[in-house]
N, C-alpha and C positions, 0 to 999 in steps of 0.2 A: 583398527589394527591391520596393517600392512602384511599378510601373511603372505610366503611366496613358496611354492612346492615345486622341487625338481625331480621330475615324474620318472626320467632315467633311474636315477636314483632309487626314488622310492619302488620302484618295478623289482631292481637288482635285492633290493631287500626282500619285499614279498616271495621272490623265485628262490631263496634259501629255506622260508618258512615251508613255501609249499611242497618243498622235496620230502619234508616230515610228514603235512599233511594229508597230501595227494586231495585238496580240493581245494577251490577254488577263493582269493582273498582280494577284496577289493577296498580303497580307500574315496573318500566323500570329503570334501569341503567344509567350514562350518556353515553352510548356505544348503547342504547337503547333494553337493554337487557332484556329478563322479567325477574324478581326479586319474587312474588308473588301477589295474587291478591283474594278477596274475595266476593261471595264464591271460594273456593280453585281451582289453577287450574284444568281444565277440567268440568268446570259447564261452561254452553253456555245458553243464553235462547234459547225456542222454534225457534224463529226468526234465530239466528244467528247458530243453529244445522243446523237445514236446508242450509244456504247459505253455510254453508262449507262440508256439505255432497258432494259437488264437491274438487278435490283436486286444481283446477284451483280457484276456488271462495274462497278458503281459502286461496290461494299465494296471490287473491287482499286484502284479510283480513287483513293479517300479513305485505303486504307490506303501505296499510293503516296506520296502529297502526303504524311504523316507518317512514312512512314521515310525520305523525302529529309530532312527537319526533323532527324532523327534523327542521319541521317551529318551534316549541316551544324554541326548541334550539336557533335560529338565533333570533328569538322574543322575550324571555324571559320571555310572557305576559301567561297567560289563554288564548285561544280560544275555540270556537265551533264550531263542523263542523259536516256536513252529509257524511257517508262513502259509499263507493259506492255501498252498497247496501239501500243506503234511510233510515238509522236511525242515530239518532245523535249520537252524542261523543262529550266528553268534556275532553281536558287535561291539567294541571297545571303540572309549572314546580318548581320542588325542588332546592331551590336555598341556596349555602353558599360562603358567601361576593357575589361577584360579578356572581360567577360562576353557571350555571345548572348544576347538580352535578347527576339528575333522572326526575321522571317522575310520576303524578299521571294523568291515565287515567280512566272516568267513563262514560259506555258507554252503547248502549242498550236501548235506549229511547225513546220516542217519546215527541212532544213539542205541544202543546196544538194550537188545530186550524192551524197547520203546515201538507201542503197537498204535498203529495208524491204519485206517483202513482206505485203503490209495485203492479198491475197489470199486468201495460208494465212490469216494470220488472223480474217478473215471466214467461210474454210468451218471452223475450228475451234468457232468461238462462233456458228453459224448463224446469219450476219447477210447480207442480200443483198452478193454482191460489188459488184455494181453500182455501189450508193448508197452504201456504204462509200469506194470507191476515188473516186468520185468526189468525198465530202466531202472524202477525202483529199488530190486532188488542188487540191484547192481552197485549204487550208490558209496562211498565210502561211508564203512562204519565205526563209530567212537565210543569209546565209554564214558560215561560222568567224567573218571578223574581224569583221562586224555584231553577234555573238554576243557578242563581247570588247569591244566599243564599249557595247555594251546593257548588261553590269556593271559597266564605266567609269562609266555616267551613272548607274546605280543606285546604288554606292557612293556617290557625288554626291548624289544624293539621300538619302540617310540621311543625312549633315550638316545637308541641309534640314529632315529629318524634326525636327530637336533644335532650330536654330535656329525654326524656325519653331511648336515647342510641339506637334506633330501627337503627337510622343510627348516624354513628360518624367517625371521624378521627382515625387513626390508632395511638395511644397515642402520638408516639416520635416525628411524623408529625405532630401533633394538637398543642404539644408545640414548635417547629421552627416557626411555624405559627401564634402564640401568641406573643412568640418574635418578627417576624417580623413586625406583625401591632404595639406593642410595642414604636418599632425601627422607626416605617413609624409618629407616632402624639404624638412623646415627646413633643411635642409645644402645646398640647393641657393637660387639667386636669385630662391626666386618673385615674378611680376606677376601682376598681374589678368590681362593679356592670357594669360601663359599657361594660370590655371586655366580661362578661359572654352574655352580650346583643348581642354583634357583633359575637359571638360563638356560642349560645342559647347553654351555658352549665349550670348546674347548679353553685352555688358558692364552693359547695362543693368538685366538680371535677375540680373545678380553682385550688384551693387550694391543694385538692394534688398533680395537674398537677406539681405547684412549688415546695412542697418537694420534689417529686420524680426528679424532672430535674433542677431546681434550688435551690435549699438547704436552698430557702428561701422562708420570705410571698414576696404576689405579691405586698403588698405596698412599701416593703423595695427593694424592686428589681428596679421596676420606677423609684425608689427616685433616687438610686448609678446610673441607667440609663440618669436621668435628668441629676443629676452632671457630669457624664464622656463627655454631651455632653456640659456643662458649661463652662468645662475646657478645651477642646479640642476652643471653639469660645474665651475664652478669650484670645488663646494661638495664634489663628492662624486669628482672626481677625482685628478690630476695633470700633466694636460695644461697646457701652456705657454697664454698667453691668446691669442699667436698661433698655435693648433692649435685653440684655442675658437671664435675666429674665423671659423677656415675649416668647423671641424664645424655654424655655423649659420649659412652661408651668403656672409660677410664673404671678397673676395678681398684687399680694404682693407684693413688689418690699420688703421690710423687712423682710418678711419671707424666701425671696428668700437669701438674705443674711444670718441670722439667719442658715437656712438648709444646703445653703454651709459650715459656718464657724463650723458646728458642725461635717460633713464630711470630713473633709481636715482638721480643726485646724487654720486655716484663712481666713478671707474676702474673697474676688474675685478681689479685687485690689492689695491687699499683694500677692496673688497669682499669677496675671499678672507680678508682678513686681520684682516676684524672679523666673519666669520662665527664 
């Protein structure tokens, strides 16, 4: 899958989040690749300058930030977790249809009444207590439900991400992939509104999607899709026309005839019966 990310984009989003946050959110590939993050890469807080001032505590840094990707991946879910140097992190994963597709990670934190002893760990990795504890203390601090509110409005944002093109399919793969879901619940009432739902695209990029690759609207497209598959079960089954009906979509069982006889120029019984 073709995925494409307009990082201007996605930056302008993160930099609204972050005026709420006041720490730092960065997004990943589904490869776990960094993608960008705001503020712009290469801003670190006080806290996390320090811990990577070793090149050793930056490899657990970097390999941190990709085994959270890792469990997100196989989980699908938000979590929280402390990185190994004792501050939280929190990652959500970008999802389309079923797939993790990227990655929003926000991290840099500290959690309200949550005790860490950034002491030991200063005399372990011989870094002054001092100036450690003090970036420490410096750090932005959250509570549980600000935590839970902060992947409420991130979820939220990943609808914007789609509507607003920050990330999207590679056009000619968005529509094989339209078609395919299409193709996958002719048995069900599709609109436009709903595939734009199942796509989080606007209606407007539905719609050219179909001129440009289908020649036609998206209602007229379902429709000839329903019938091809009407005709194909009256052809190759034994199903009653009102069971045909309802396997592509028709709860009408009159309309459903009406729609065929204006496609074809006969019934669905005429048609079984000059096949």
């Amino acid at each position: 899958m073709d995925i494409r990310y307009n990082k201007e984009k996605l930056s302008k989003i993160l930099e609204d989040v972050y005026m709420l946050l006041q720490t730092p959110i960065s997004i990943f590939d589904k490869d776990f690749r960094f993608l960008t993050s705001y503020p712009p890469e290469g801003y670190l807080t006080d806290f996390c300058h320090i811990i990577r001032e070793s090149p050793e505590r930056a490899e657990k840094c970097r390999h941190s930030d990709e085994e959270s990707c890792r469990l997100c991946q196989s989980s699908g879910r938000t979590f929280s977790y402390l990185c190994h140097a004792g501050i939280r992190e929190t990652i959500t994963p970008i999802h389309f249809e079923r797939l993790v597709i990227g990655y929003i990670l926000f991290g840099e934190y500290r959690v309200h009444n949550e005790c860490y002893d950034v002491t030991e760990y200063a005399r372990q990795n011989g870094i002054e207590k001092k100036r450690l504890v003090s970036a420490y203390e410096n750090l932005t601090v959250l509570t549980e439900e600000q935590v839970e509110a902060t992947c409420n409005i991130l979820k939220s944002c990943i609808l914007q991400f789609w509507l607003s093109e920050a990330i999207f399919l590679k056009e000619n793969e968005l529509a094989a992939s339209i078609k395919q879901y299409i193709d996958e619940n002719l048995s069900e009432p599709l609109t436009a509104e709903q595939i734009c739902k199942s796509f989080m695209i606007s209606r407007g990029r539905l719609y050219q999607i179909f001129r440009e690759n289908f020649n036609t609207s998206v209602k007229h497209y379902i429709l000839e899709k329903k019938m091809e598959r009407a005709k194909h079960l009256l052809l190759t089954t034994d199903h009653t026309v009102a069971e045909i009906a309802l396997l592509v979509g028709f709860s009408d069982y009159n309309n459903f005839i009406q729609r065929f006889k204006k496609m074809t120029g006969m019934t669905p019984l005429k048609y079984r019966m000059m096949a």
